[in-house]
N, C-alpha and C positions, 0 to 999 in steps of 0.2 A: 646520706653522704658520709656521717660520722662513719657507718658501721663498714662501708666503702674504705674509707680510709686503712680503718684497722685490718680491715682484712688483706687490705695492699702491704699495712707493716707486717702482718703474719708473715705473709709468702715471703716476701722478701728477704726477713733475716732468716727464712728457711733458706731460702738459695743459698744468703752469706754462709749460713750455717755446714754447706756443701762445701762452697768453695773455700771455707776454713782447711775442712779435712781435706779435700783433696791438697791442694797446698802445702801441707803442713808433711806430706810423704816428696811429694811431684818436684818441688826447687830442692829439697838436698838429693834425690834421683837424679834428677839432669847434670846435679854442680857436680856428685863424688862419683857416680858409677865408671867413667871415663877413666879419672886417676886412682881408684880402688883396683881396678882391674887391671889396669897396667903394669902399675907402681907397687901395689902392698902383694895381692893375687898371680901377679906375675903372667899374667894374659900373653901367649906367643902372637909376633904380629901379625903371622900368615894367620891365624885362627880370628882374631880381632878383625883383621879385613874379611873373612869369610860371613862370621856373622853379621856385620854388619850389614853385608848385602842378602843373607838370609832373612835377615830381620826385615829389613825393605821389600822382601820377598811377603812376608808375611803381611807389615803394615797394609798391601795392595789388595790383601782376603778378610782383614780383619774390620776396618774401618765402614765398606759398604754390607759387609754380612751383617753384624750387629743394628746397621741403622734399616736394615731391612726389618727385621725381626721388631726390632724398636716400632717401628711405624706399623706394621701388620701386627695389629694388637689382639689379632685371636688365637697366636702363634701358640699362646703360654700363658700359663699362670705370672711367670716372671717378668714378660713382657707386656701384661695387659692394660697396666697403667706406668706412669715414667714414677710415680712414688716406690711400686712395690719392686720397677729395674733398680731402682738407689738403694731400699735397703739390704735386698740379697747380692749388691756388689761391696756393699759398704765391708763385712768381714773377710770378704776375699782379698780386698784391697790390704786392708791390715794386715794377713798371714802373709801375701805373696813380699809384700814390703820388709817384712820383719827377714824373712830367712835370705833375702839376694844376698846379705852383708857377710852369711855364713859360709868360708871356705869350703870345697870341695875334695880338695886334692892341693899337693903340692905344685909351687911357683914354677913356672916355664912348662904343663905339662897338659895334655888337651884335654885331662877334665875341667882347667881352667874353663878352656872355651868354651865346653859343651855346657858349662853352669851360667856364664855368660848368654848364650843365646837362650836357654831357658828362662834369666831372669829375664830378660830383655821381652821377650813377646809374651809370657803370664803378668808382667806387670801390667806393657801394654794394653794384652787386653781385655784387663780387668778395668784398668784405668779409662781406657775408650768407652767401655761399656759405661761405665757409670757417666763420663764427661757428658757423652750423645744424651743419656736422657738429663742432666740436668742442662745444656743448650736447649734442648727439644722443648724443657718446663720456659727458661727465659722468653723463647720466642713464643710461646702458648700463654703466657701467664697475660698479657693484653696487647695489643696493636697500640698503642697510643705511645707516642715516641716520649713524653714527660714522664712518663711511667715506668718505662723501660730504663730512662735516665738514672731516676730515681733508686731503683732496682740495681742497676749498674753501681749507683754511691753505695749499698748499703755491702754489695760483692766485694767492693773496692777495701770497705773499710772492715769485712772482714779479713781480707786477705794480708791487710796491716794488720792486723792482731796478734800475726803468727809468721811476720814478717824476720822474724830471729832466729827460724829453725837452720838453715844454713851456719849462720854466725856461731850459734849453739853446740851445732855439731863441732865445727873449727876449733874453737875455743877452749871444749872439753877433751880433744881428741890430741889436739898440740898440733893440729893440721897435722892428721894422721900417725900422729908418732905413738899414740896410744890409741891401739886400733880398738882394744876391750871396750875403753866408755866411748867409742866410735857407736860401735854396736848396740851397747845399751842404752846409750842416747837414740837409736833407731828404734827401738822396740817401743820406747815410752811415747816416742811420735806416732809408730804404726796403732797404738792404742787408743790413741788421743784420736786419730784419723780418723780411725773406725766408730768411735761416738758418735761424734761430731753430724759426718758422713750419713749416718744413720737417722740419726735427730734429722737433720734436714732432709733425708726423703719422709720419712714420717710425716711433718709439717707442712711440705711444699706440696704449690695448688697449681693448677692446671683445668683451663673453660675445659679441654677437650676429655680431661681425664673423668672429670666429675660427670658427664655426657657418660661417659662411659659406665661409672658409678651406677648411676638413674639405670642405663639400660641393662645392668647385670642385677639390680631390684628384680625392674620389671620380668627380667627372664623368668623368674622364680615364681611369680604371681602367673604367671599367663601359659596355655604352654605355645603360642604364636612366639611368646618371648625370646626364647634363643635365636629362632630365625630375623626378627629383628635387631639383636642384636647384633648376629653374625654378619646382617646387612649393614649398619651402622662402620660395623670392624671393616669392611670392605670398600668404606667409598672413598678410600683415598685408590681403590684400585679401578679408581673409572678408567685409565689405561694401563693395558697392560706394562710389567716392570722397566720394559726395554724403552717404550715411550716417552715413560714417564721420567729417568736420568735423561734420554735425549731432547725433552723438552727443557730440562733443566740446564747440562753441561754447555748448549749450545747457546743461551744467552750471554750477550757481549758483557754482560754485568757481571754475570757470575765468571766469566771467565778473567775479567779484569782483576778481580779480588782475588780469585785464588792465587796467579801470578804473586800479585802481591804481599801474600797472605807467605806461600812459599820463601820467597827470598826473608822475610821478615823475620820466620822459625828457623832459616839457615843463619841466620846471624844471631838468633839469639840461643841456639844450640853451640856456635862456635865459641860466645860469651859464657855459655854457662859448664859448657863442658873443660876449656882452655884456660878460664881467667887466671884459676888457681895457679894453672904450670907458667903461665904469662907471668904470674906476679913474683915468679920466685928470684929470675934474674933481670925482669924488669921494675919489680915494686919493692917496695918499704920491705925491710929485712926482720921490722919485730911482728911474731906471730899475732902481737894485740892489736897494731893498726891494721894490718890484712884481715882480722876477724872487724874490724871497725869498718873498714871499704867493703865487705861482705853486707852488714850492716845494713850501712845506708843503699846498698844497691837491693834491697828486699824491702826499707822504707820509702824511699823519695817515688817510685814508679805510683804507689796510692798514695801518697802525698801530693803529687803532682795533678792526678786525674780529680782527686777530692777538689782541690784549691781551684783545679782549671773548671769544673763543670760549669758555673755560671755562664763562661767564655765560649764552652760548647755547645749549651745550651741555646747559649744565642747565636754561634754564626756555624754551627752543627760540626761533626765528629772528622768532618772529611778534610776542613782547613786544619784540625789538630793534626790531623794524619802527615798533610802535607808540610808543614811546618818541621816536625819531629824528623820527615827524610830533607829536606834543606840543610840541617843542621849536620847531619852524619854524613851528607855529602862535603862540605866543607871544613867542618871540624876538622879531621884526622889528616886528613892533608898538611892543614895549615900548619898544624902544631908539629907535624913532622920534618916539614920543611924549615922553621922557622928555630930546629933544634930541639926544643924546650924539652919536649920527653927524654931524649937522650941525657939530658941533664942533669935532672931531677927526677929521681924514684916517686917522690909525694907524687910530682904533677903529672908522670903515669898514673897513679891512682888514682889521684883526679879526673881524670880524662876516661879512665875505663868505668867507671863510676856513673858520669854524666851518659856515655855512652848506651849502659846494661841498663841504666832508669829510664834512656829516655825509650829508648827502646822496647821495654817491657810496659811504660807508660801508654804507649801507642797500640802496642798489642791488647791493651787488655779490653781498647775501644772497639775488637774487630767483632765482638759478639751482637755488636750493632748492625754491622751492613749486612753478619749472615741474618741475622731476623728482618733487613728489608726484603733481601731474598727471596727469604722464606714468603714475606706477605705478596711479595710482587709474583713469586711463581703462583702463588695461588689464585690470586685475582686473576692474570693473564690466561693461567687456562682452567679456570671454572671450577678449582675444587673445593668439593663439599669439605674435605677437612686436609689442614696443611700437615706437608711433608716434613716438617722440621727436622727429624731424625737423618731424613735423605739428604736434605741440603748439608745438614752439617756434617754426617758421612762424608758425601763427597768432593766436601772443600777438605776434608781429613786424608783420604786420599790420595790426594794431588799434593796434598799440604807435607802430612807427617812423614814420609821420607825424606825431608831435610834435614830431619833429627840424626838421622843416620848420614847420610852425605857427609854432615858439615866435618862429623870426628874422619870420615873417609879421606874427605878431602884436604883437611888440615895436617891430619897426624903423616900422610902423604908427603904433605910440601915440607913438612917438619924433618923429617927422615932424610931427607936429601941434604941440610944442614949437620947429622949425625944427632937426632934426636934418639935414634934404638940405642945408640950404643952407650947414649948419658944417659938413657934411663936404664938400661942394663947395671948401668955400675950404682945407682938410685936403687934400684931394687935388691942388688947382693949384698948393699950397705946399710939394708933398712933397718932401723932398731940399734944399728950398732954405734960405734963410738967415732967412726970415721966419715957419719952421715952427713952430718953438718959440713966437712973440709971438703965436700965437693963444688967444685965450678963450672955454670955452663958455657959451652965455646963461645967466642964473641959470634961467629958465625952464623949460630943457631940463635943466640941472643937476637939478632941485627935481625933474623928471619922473622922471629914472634913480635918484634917492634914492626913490621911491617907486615905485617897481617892484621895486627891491632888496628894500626893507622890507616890500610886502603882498602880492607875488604870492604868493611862497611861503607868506604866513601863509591865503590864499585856498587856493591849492593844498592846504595840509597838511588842511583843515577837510575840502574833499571828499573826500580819501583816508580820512581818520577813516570817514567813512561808511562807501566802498566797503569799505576793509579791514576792517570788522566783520561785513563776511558773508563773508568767507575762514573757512573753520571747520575746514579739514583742519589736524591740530596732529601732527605727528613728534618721535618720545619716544626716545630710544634708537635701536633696533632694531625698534621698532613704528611701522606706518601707521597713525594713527586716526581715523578721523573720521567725523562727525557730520554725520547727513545728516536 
């Protein structure tokens, strides 16, 4: 039992050890790439909207190719286990990280763009690769939902460790006014990442990988052994490819969550890409509280889950879920109706705050129902070893095109209040001494105050829907669910 235990704390702070580095590149990607490109690089907006939907283009090849390869473990050396997919993503993810920040070419001009779409889909899909196989180890690491829990706290708290790399950035940068320790504060992260990243494939375990281990021995001892093996590598292909997504896409369950799963990364892409340009004519005016409301929006989301598990533990992850969309359906309404935000810069900050944590609070529980998923597709149709790669592929999917939507769809409605032409005179003035004397129209002001306040109250109503036909509920040590 003892040796049980330890071995449960090995894996585990190997996971955290992953989700350290990834983290530690992945939230200042989401928060700065939006306003470095616009703003500092000078991104044309025909080209911004072109990639973007190029990108979405890509996201649609990128997410199920890799979980294929992932799961058909005789593809490759790289893919044979999810440790040895972690370490040879782990330095790619560092490089591709480090040079995005590096100009190209001159402001307004389509090498902007073309280095834009570049960063966009080599980070992706270096990032993708390595997330699928660390999902792939969570759901593979045991079935037992206290364990998985437990595994979750240990994700949680490391991803609080390095909860500051945004604020860090901000902070040292003067919110971009010193693009140079922008940069070098990027490289020491992408460094740091790549450790990190590495250490925990190294370390993290996996029932199915070690299976593997055992039969790439025996290949070597026997000469039967290869074709044992290679049978082994094959029995997730008791049906063929096409089947086996369709056995999967067309359960109400999984189709319930992805919905969900969608709207969820569409608001927290609008959070993470917008807040900055939100806060400038909606929030606190000194660059040390917006590095402080940065802060706490990278603390409170694993403070929250840490503090709440006992509470999820006991009445499970699906009432948090629901809770966290109650609140962002009535929240932003209330307070906008009621003035306050219009009022008071703090209690914007306040509000986007509560918002981005409760929000990313919620999200970080979703690794949960994919691994019911994951067990329930298996059971249901008899296979010898689970799909995990596929399932989380295909809720990526469905899913990570909102990442791109949401800047589509914002920077859109923004532009119609004259958001090009303030940020035109933001970028000709950048560095200079006339930067600070700009003002944004009350217009375009009134517009980002109201995207704040009812996206998310829209978003959370359709989620209520979708997440009411999520009916798989995990109790303990028990799968149950209701079909």
């Amino acid at each position: 039992m003892l040796s049980s235990l330890k071995s449960l704390d090995r894996g585990s702070l190997a996971f955290a050890s992953i989700t350290v580095g990834l983290s530690l590149v992945n939230s200042p990607f989401n928060f700065f790439y939006v306003k470095v490109f616009l703003e500092v690089f000078g991104v044309l907006e025909s080209d911004f909207q072109i990639v973007q939907i190029l990108f979405l283009v890509w996201n649609t090849i990128n997410d199920p190719l890799f979980a294929y390869f992932l799961d058909k473990r005789q593809s490759g050396l790289c893919c044979r286990t999810r440790r040895s997919s972690i370490k040879i993503g782990a330095p790619l993810l560092g490089i591709i990280y480090a040079i995005t920040w590096l100009p190209w070419g001159q402001p307004d001009t389509r090498s902007v763009g073309i280095q834009l779409f570049f960063a966009l889909c080599l980070y992706d899909s270096v990032f993708t690769f390595v997330a699928l196989a660390q999902c792939a180890v969570f759901a593979e690491m045991s079935t037992c939902y206290d364990r998985r829990l437990e595994t979750k706290k240990y994700q949680v708290m490391g991803s609080l460790t390095v909860s500051w790399s945004v604020a860090f950035l901000n902070l040292i940068s003067h919110n971009l006014a010193d693009f140079r320790s922008f940069q070098l504060g990027c490289l020491v992260l992408a460094v740091l990442a790549t450790v990190f990243v590495y250490i925990g494939g190294r370390y993290s375990s996996s029932v199915y990988d070690k299976q593997q281990a055992q039969l790439d021995q025996d290949s070597h001892r026997t000469e039967s052994g290869c074709v044992e093996a290679d049978a082994a590598c094959q029995s997730t292909a008791d049906a063929s490819l096409s089947v086996q997504l369709r056995q999967i896409v067309l359960q109400r369950d999984f189709l319930a969550f992805v919905v969900t799963n969608f709207l969820q990364i569409f608001e927290a892409s609008m959070w993470a890409n917008f807040l900055s340009i939100f806060m400038e004519p909606l929030g606190p005016a000194s660059p040390l509280q917006r590095s402080g409301a940065y802060l706490l929006i990278s603390l409170l989301p694993a403070l929250a889950v840490i503090g709440g598990l006992p509470l999820i533990r006991r009445f499970g992850h699906h009432r948090a879920v629901l809770l966290s969309l109650v609140f962002k359906v009535a929240a932003g309404p209330l307070l906008h109706l009621t003035g306050v935000l219009a009022l008071s810069r703090t209690m914007f900050a306040v509000y986007s705050v509560a918002c981005c944590s409760l929000n990313s609070a919620a999200f970080s529980l979703f690794d949960l129902p994919l691994s019911e998923l994951v067990d329930r597709d298996r059971l249901v149709n008899s296979r010898r070893l689970p799909l995990s790669s596929t399932v989380f592929g295909l809720n990526a999917l469905v899913t990570k095109p909102a990442i791109s939507l949401a800047p589509l769809v914002v920077v859109q409605l923004l532009n119609m209040r004259g958001y090009q032409t303030y940020r035109s005179a933001a970028s000709n003035s950048f560095g200079s001494a006339d930067a600070g004397g700009l003002t944004c129209p009350q217009a375009l002001s009134n517009t980002m105050l109201m995207l704040a306040c009812y996206l998310p109250a829209v978003i959370g109503c359709l989620q209520l829907i979708s997440w009411s036909f999520y009916r798989i509920r995990s109790k303990s040590n028990l799968l149950q669910a209701q079909i």
